[in-house]
N, C-alpha and C positions, 0 to 999 in steps of 0.2 A: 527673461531667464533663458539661458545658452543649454543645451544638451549636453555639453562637451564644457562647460564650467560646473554642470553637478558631476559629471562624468571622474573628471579629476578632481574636484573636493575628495569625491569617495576613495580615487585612488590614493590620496593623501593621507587620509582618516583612519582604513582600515587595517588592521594588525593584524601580520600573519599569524606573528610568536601567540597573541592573545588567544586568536583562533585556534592553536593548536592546543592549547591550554584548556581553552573549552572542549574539546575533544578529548581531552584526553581523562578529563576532570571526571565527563558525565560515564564515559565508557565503563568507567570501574562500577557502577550499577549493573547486578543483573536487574532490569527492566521488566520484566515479565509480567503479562497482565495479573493485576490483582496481589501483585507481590510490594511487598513492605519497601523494596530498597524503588520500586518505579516510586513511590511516594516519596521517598528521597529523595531522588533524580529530579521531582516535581518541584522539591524546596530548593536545590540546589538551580533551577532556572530562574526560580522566584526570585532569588537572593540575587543572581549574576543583573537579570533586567531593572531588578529596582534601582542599580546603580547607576542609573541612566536617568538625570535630571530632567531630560526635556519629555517622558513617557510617565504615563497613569498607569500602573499596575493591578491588574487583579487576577483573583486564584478561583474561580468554578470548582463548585466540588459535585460529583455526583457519586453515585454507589452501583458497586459492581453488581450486588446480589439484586439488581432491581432491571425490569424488562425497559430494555427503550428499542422500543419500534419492531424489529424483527430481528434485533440481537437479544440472544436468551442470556442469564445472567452467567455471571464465572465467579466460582471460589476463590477466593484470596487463597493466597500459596506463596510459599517461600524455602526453598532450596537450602540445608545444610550440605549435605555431601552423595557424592555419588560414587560407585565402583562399582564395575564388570567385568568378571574374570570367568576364564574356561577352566573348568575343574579337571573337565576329561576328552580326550584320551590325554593328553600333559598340561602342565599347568599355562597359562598366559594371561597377562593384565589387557582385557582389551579398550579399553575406555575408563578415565576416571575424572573426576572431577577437579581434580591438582590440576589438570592439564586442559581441560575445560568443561565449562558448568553445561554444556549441552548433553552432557551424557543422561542427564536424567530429562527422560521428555516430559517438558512444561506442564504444570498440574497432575503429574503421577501422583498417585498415593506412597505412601511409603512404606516398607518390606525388606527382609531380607530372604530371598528364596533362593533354592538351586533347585533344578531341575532338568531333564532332559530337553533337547532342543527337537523341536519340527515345525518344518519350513513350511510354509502356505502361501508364496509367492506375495501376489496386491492381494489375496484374500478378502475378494469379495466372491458371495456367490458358491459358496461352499458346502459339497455335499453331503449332507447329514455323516455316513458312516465316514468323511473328514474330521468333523466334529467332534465325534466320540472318541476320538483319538487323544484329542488335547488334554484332558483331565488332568490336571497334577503338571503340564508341560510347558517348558519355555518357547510360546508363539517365538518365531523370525518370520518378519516380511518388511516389503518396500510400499505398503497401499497406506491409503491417507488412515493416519494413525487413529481418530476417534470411532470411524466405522469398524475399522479392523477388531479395534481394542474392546470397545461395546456388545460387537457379535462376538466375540470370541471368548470374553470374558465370562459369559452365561455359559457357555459349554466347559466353564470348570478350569481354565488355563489358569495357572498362577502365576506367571508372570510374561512381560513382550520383551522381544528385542524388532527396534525398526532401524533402516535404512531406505537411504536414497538413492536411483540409479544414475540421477543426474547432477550429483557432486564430483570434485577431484576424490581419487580414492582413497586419501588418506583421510580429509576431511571428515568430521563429525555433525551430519546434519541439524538443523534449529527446529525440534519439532513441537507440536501440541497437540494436546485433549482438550481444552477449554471444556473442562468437566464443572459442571453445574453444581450447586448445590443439592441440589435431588439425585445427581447422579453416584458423588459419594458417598449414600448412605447404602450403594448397590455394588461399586466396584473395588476393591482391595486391592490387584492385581499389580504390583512395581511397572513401571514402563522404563524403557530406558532406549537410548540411541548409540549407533556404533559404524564406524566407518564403512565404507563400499569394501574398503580391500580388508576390514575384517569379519563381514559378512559374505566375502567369498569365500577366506580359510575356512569357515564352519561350512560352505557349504560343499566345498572339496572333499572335506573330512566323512560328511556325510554321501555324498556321491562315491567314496570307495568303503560305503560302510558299516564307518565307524558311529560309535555310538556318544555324542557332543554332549557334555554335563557344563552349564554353565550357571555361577552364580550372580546373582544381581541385588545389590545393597543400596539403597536410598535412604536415606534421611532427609524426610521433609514433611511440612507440617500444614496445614489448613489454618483458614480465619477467615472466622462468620464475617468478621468486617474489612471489606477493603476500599478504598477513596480512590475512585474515578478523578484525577484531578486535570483544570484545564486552565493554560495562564494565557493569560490577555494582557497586550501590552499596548496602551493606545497610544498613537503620536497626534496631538492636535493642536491648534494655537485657541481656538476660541469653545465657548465652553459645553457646543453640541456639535454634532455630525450631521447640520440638515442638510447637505451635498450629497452623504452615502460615504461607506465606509470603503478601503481596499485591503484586504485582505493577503496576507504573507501568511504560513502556514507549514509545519513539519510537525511527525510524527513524533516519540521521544522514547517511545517500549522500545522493547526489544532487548537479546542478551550482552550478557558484559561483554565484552570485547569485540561483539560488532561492532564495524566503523561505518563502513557506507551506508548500512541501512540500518537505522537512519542516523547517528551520531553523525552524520555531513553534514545532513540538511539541517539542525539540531543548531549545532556549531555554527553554522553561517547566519544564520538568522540572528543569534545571540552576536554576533561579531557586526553584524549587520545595522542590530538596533544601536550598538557601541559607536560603529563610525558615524552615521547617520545623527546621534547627540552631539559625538565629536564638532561635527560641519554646523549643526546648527548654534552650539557654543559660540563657533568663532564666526557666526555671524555669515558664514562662507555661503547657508541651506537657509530656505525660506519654505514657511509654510502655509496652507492653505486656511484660513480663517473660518474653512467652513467642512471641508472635506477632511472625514479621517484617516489615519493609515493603523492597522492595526495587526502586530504582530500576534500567532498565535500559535502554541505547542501542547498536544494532546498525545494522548497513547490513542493508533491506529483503531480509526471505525467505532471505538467504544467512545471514545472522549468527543468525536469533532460531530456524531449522533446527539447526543444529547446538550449540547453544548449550542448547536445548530436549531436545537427544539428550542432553548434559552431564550436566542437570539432571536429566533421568528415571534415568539411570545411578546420579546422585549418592543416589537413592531423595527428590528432594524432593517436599514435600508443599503444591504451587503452588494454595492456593483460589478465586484471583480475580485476571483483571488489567485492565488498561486503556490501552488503546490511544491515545498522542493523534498523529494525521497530518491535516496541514492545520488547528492550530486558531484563528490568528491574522489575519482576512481583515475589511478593507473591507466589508459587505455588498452594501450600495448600490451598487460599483464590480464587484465578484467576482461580484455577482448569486447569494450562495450565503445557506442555511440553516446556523445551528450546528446541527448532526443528535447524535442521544444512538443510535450502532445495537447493536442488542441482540444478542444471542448465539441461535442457533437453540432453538426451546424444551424441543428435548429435552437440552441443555444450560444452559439457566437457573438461575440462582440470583438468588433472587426478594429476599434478605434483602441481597447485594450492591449487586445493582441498584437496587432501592428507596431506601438509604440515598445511593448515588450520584447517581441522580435526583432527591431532596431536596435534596443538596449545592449542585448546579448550578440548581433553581429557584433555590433562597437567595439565590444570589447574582446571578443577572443580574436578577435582579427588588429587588434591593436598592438602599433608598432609591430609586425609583419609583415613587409612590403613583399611585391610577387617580383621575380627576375627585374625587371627589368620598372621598379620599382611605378606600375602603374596604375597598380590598385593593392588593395590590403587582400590575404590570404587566413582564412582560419587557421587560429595553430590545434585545432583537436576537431577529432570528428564530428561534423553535428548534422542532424538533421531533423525534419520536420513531418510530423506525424500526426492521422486522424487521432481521433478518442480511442484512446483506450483504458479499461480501470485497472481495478488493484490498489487502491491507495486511497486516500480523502479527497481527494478532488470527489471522487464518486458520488459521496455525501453531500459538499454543497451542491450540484447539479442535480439531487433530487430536490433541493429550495431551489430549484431553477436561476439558481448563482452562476455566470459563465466562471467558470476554473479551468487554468492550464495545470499541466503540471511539467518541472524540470527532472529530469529521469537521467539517468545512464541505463543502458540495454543493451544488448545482454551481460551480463553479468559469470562468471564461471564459479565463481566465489559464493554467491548467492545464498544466503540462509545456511551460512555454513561457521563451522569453525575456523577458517580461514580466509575469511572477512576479517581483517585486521588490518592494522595500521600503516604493516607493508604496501598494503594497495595505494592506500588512501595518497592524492594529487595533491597537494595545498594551492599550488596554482591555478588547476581548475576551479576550486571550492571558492579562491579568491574573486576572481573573475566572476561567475557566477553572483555570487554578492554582489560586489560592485554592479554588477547589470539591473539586478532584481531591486536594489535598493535603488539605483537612480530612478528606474522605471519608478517607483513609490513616489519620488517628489515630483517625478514631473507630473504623474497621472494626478497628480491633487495637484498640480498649480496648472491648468490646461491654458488656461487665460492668460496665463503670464509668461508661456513658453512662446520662446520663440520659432515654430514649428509650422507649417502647413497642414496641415491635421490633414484637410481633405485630402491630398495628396497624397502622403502616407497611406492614407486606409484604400485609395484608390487602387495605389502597385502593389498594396498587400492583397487586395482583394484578387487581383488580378495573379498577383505569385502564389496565393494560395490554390486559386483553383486549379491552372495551368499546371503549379509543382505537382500539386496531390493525381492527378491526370493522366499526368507523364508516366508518372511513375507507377501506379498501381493499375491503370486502364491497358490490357493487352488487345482484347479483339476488337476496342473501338477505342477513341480519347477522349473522355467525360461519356459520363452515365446520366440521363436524363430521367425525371419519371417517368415511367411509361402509361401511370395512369392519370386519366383526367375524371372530371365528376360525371360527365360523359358513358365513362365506361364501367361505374361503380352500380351495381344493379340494388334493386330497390333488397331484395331477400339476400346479398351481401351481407354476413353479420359484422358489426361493427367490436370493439373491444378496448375493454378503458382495464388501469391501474386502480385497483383498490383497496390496496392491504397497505399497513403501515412501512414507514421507510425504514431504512436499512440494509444494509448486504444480505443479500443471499449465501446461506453458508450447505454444506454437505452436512452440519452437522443439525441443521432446520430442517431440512428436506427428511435426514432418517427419521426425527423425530414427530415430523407431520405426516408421513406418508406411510400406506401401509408395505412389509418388507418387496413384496412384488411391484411395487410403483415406484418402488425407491429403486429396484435396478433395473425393471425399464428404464427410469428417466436417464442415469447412470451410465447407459447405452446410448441414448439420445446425445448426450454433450460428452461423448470421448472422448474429440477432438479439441483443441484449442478454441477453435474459431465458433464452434456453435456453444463452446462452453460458457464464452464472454457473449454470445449473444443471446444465446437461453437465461443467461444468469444475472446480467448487467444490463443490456442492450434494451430488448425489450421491455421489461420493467421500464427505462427508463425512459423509451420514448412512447407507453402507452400513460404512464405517472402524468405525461404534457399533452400530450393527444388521443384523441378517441381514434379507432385504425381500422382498416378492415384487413387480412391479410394479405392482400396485394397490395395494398398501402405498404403494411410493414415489408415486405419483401421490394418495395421500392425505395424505402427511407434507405433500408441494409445495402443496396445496390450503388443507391447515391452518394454513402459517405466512406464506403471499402471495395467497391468494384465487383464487388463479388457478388454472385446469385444461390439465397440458401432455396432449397426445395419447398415448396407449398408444402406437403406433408410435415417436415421438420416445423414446420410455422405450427401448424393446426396440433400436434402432439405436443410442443409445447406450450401451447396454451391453456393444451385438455389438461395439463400438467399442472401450470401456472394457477389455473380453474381447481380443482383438488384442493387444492394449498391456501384458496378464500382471498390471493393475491390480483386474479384478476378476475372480469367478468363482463357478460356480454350488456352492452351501451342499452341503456333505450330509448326506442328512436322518441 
C-alpha cells in the first residue's frame, strides 16, 4: 500500500460542499455545556456518522450533575434571550441576543435588574470598604468571570457586566460560570457580557463623572437533568481491536455561531469519516483486520473525562490519538500558525508522530512547487511545537495515551463573537482531513505500507530534536539533564500525583482552598508559562513519575528551554499538597 495512493483516494473522496454543510448544519446549536440544544448537536453527529456503512456507531451517555475526577458538576441551562441596555445618563442598546447569544454569560441565572454601575477592574482581592459599595449595583469587570461573580455576589451585587481585554473591540466575548448545582441555590445575580469598546463608553462616562444606570434582562432556565453525551464511531474490518485502537477526536460544545472552535475540527472529522467510507466502498481503502480507527466527538474536558474512565474500565488498548481544535482559519485575518503540538517527551511516540508529520507535509505543500520548481513549498504557515494544553489531548495523556494535537495559534477572534464563518479556510480544513485521515489508514495497515518506518522515525527523531533546539534553546543548543542519581541526595524529597484526573480549574482551586491560599496561588501562576506548568505541567508529569524538585526543574528545562526557579517548584507543590493532589513519595 502506496502513501500517495491513499493520499489521493482521499483527495478524490472528500467534499468540500459537504463539509461546509456540516459546519454550517451543527453551528446553529448554541452548544453550551449542559444545555438542551448541545444534546441536539449530539443527535445531529449521531445521525450524520450513522450514514457511513463501513463504521459501528455508538452514543456514551454520561450526566453533568455527577463528579468525574476533579471536574465538579454543572447545571443544565438553556438560554432564551438576552438584552443589555444603558438606561443613564441616555439611552443605548449595548448587547443583545438578536445579534448574538453571548451576551448572556453561559449558566447566568436569570433576571431582569437595573442598577447603578461600579467598575472593580479583574476584581480580585478587594478591599472590604470596595465591597460594601456594591449592594444593589451592577459589578463591570474584565477578571475570570466565576471568581469575580461568587465574591461579589455575597456582597449584595444584583447583577455583572464582564469583558475582555484581549478581544477585537467590537467583539462580544464567550464567557462562563459553570455554576453548579449547589451554587444556584446561592446565586441569583444576571451575568451578562459586553464588548471592549462598550465597556470603555461606560467607563468614559464614568471617568468624567457621570452616573451609568444600566439594565440587564435574561431569560433563561435551569435543568436538574443534563446528558453528557459521547459518540464513537468505529472503522474496523474484523470483529475486535486486538492491535489497539487510534484515535481521531474533536470537541463539539461551544456557542452558536462559533466556527473554529470547534465547529472545524467537528466538521472535518465528520467529512473525514464520509470520505474514508467513500474509498473503502470502492474498494480504493483497505483495512486493517485487527487494528481499529476510531472517530470520536465530545463536549470539551467533560465528555472525553469520563468517557476516557469508560474506556480504561472497558481494558482498551488506545495507542495514539489526535486532537483537531481550531483547524479551519483565515491565516492572514486570524493572524494564526497551523501548529502540529506534540505530546510531552516522556510520552512520545516517535513512529505515530513521524508518519503523521509526513501526512500533513504532503499535503499542504502539495502541488506547490518552489521557483525553480525543486522542491514543494508550504502553502500556509506551519509549525512544530512542544506540549502544550488547553484542550483533550490533555485528558488522554493523563491515560498515558501519546496525543498530538492540530491547532491554529494565535487566534484574534478567539472565544468571541466574531469567530464566524468569515474566518473560516475550507481549504485548510480540507487539507487537514485529507492528512489526518490518510495517516488513520496507513497507521492501521503498517505491514502493508510501503514505507521504511525505520527511517522515517530516524529523520523525525533527529528533526525533532534539532527543530525544537534551534529554536527555543538561546544560551546553549539542547538542554540536557543536569541531574544524574549521583546528585540526587538521600533527604531530597521525592513527589508523586495523587488526586484524581481532570483539569485543573480556578473555579476547583476557590472552592478547595481557603480565601488567602487561593490568591497566593493566583499570584504564583500570573504568567502564562508558570500557569500551564503550575496547572497542567506538573500534575502531569508527577501522575507518570515520582520527582524530586530538581528533577521537575530538569523535566521543564528539557522539553521548553526555560529555567522555572526552585522556590516557584516547592510553592507549588506546598500548593498542589493543600488540594490532596499531590504528596510526598515514600521511599
Amino acid at each position: 500500500m502506496k502513501i500517495s495512493s491513499i493520499l489521493e483516494t482521499l483527495r478524490e473522496t472528500f467534499s468540500t460542499s459537504e463539509l461546509a454543510e456540516y459546519l454550517i448544519e451543527i453551528s446553529k446549536f448554541h452548544r453550551i455545556q449542559g444545555s438542551s440544544e448541545l444534546e441536539k448537536a449530539s443527535e445531529h453527529i449521531y445521525a450524520s456518522l450513522k450514514r457511513n456503512s463501513t463504521f459501528d456507531v455508538h452514543m456514551y451517555e454520561f450526566d453533568y450533575s455527577k463528579v468525574y475526577g476533579l471536574h465538579l458538576p454543572v447545571i443544565g441551562w438553556d438560554l432564551e434571550m438576552c438584552q443589555i441596555e444603558m438606561v443613564k445618563p441616555f439611552h443605548m442598546r449595548l448587547a443583545s441576543s438578536i445579534e448574538s447569544r453571548l451576551c448572556a454569560v453561559a449558566h447566568s441565572p436569570p433576571g431582569l435588574v437595573e442598577g447603578e454601575v461600579i467598575y472593580i477592574g479583574k476584581g480580585i482581592d478587594l478591599e472590604p470598604s470596595t465591597l460594601d459599595k456594591l449592594k444593589n449595583k451592577i459589578v463591570l469587570s474584565y477578571g475570570a468571570p466565576y471568581i469575580v461573580y461568587t465574591n461579589t455576589a455575597n456582597a449584595g451585587a444584583s447583577g455583572f457586566l464582564f469583558y475582555r481585554m484581549n478581544v477585537p473591540e467590537n467583539a462580544i466575548p464567550y464567557l462562563s460560570l459553570f455554576l453548579t448545582p449547589e451554587d444556584i441555590a446561592k446565586y441569583t445575580a444576571p451575568a451578562a457580557a459586553i464588548s471592549r469598546n462598550a465597556a470603555n463608553r461606560i467607563l468614559s462616562l464614568l471617568e468624567r463623572g457621570e452616573r451609568v444606570v444600566i439594565r440587564i434582562d435574561i431569560k433563561s432556565r435551569y435543568r436538574n437533568t443534563a446528558k453528557i453525551r459521547v459518540i464513537e464511531a468505529v472503522l474496523h474490518q474484523g470483529e475486535s481491536c486486538d492491535k489497539g485502537e487510534l484515535h481521531i477526536y474533536a470537541h463539539y460544545c461551544h456557542p452558536k455561531g462559533e466556527i473554529n472552535d470547534n465547529i472545524s475540527g467537528v466538521a472535518v472529522v465528520l467529512e473525514m469519516a464520509s470520505a474514508i467510507d467513500r474509498g473503502i466502498s470502492r474498494n480504493a481503502l483497505k483495512l486493517s483486520s485487527k487494528k481499529c480507527i476510531a472517530f470520536v466527538l465530545f463536549p470539551e474536558y467533560y465528555g472525553s473525562l469520563p468517557y476516557l474512565i469508560k474506556k480504561s474500565e472497558e481494558k482498551a488498548e488506545i495507542e495514539f490519538g489526535v486532537n483537531l481544535d481550531m483547524i479551519g482559519e483565515k491565516q492572514e485575518i486570524t493572524k494564526s500558525t497551523l501548529n502540529l503540538i506534540l505530546p510531552p517527551r516522556f510520552l512520545t511516540n516517535e513512529l505515530y508522530e513521524s508518519l503523521l508529520l509526513k501526512m500533513l507535509l504532503n499535503t499542504i505543500s502539495y502541488n506547490n512547487k518552489s521557483f525553480n520548481g525543486v522542491t514543494r513549498i508550504n502553502r500556509y504557515k506551519f509549525d512544530v511545537l512542544p506540549y502544550e494544553g488547553g484542550s483533550d489531548h490533555d485528558i488522554y495523556m493523563q491515560f498515558s495515551i501519546p496525543s498530538v494535537m492540530i491547532n491554529q495559534w494565535p487566534d484574534v477572534f478567539y472565544h468571541s463573537s466574531e469567530d464566524d464563518i468569515t474566518k473560516f479556510d475550507i481549504e485548510i480544513a480540507r487539507d487537514i482531513g485529507i492528512a489526518v485521515g490518510a495517516f488513520s489508514i496507513a497507521a492501521s495497515n503498517l505491514e502493508a505500507l510501503e514505507l521504511d518506518i525505520n527511517t522515517l522515525m530516524k529523520s523525525y527523531r533527529e528533526f525533532k530534536s534539532s527543530y525544537l533546539a534551534i529554536k527555543q534553546c538561546f544560551e546553549k543548543h539542547g538542554i540536557t539533564f543536569t541531574t544524574s542519581i549521583n546528585n540526587i541526595h538521600a533527604e531530597d524529597k521525592r513527589y508523586r500525583y495523587v488526586g484524581p484526573r481532570g483539569i485543573l480549574s480556578l473555579r476547583y482551586l476557590a472552592k478547595n482552598l481557603t480565601k488567602n491560599d487561593f490568591k497566593e496561588f493566583i499570584r504564583l501562576i500570573d504568567d502564562d508559562f508558570t500557569n500551564f506548568i503550575v496547572m497542567r505541567y506538573i500534575p502531569l508529569i508527577l501522575l507518570h513519575n515520582t520527582l524530586t524538585v530538581t528533577e521537575i526543574i530538569d523535566y521543564i528545562s528539557l522539553e521548553y528551554c526555560r529555567i522555572v526557579e526552585k522556590d516557584v517548584i516547592l510553592k507549588a507543590l506546598e500548593y498542589l499538597t493543600k488540594l490532596g493532589l499531590v504528596s510526598e513519595a515514600v521511599s
